[in-house]
C-alpha positions as CSV (number, residue, x, y, z in Angstrom):
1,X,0.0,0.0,0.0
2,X,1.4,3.1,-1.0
3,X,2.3,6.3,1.3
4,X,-0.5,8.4,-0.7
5,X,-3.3,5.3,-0.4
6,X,-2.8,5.4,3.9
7,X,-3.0,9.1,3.8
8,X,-6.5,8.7,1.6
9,X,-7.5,5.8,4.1
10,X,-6.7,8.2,7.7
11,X,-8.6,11.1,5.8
12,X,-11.7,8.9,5.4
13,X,-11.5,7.8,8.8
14,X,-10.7,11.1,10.4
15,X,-13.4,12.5,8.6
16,X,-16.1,9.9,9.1
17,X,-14.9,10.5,13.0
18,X,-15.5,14.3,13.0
19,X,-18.5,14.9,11.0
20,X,-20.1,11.6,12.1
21,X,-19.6,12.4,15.4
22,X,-21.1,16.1,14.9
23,X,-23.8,14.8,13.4
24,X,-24.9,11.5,16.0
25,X,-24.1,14.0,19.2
26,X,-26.1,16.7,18.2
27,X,-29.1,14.9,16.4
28,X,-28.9,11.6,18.2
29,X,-27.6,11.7,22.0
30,X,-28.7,15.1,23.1
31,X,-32.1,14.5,21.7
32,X,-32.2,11.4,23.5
33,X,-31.1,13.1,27.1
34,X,-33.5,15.7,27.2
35,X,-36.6,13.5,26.2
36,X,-35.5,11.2,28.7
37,X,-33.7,12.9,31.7
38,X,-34.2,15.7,34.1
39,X,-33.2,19.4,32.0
40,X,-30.4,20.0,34.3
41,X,-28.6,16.7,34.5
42,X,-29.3,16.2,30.4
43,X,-27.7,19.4,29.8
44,X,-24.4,18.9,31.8
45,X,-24.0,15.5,30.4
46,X,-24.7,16.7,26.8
47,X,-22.5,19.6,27.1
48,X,-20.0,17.3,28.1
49,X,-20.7,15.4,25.3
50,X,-20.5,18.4,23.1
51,X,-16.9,19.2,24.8
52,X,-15.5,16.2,23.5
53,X,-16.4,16.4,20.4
54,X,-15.0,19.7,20.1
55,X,-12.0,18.3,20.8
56,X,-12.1,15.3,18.5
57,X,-12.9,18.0,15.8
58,X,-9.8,19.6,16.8
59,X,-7.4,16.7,16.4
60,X,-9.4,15.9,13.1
61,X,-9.1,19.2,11.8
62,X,-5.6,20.1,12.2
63,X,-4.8,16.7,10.9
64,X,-6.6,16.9,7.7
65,X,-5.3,20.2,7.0
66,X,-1.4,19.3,7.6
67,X,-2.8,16.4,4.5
68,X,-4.1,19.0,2.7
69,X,-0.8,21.0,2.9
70,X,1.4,17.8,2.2
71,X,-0.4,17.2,-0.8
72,X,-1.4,20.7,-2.2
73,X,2.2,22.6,-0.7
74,X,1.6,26.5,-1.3
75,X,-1.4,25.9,-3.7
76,X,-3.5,24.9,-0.2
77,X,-5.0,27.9,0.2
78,X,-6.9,27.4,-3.5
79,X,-9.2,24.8,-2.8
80,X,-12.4,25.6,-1.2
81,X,-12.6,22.6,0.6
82,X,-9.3,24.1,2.9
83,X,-11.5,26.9,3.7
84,X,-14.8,24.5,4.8
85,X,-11.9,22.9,7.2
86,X,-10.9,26.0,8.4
87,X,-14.4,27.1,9.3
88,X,-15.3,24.1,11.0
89,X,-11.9,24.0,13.0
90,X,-13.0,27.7,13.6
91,X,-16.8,27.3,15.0
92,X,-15.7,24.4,16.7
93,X,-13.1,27.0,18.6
94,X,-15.8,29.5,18.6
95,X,-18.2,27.3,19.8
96,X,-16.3,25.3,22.8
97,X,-14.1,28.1,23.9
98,X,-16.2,31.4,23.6
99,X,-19.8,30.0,23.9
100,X,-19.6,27.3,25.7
101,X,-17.0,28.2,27.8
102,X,-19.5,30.9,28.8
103,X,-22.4,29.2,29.1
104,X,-20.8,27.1,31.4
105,X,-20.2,30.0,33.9
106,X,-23.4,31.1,33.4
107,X,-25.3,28.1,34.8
108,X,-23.2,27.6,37.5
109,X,-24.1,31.1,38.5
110,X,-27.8,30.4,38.1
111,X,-28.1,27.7,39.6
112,X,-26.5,29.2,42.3
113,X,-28.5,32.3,42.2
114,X,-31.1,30.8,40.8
115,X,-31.0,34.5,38.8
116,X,-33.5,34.9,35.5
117,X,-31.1,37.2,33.8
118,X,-28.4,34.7,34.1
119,X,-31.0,32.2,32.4
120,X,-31.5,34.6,30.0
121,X,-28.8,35.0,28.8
122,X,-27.8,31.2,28.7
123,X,-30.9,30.6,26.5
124,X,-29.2,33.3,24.0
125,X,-25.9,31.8,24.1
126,X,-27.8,28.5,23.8
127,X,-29.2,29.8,20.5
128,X,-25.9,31.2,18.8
129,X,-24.2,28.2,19.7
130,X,-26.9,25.7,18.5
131,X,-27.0,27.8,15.1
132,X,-23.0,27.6,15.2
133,X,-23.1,24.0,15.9
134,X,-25.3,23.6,12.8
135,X,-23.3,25.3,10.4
136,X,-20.3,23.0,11.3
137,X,-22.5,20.2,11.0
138,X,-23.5,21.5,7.5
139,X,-19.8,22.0,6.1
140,X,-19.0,19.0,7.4
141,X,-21.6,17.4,5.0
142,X,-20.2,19.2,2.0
143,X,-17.1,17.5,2.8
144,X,-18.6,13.7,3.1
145,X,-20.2,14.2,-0.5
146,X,-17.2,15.8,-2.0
147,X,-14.2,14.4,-0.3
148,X,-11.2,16.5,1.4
149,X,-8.9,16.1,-1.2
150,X,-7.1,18.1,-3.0
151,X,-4.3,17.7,-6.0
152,X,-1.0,16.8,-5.4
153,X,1.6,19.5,-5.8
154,X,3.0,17.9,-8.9
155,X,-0.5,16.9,-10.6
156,X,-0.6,13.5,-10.0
């Protein structure tokens, strides 16, 4: 198996492993907890569930880019499909360490202080970060139907 067949093969895999797991977290598990759980307890366990992912997107993200620069060299910022991994790394940074991050400190404030404004500004939060979330879920799509690869410095 050649060096260029086990990149193709970890880009499928790394791939199916982000956007997959975007996809069954946010439409699947999280779903699942608050039909079935208490809102609280569902949303802890689904925000951690939404942490890790972020950082399985990370790994995935920066990985497939580094194969995108092997293969492409200075002609990786031309493809469009750099950019949709860009974004998604991006939103996912957006999403787990500005959003999140403050949404975080926000319930642990309100439960605390049990304080409506705190709430409503969580529910806000809750809404750019939902709509985020989507949008990564969405590029992430565009690259399962068209692939992450791009041309080969030399053509081949």
């Amino acid at each position: 198996m050649s060096l260029a067949a086990i990149a193709s093969a970890v880009e499928r895999i790394l791939l199916t492993l982000w956007v997959g797991g975007l996809w069954v977290t946010g439409l699947v598990f999280a779903p699942v907890l608050f039909g079935n759980f208490e809102r609280l307890l569902a949303g802890d366990v689904a925000g951690r569930l939404f942490a890790a992912m972020s950082r399985v997107g990370l790994v995935c993200g920066i990985v497939l880019l580094a194969f995108a620069a092997w293969r492409a060299g200075r002609n990786v910022w031309r493809d469009w499909r750099v950019a949709v991994l860009v974004f998604m790394l991006l939103g996912g940074l957006l999403g787990e360490y500005g959003l999140a991050a403050r949404m975080r400190e926000l319930k642990a404030l309100a439960v605390l202080e049990d304080a409506a404004a705190r709430w409503a500004e969580f529910g806000r939060l809750h809404v750019w970060s939902s709509a985020l979330y989507l949008v990564e879920c969405l590029l992430g799509l565009l690259l399962v139907v068209f692939g992450v690869r791009t041309k080969i410095q030399d053509g081949n």
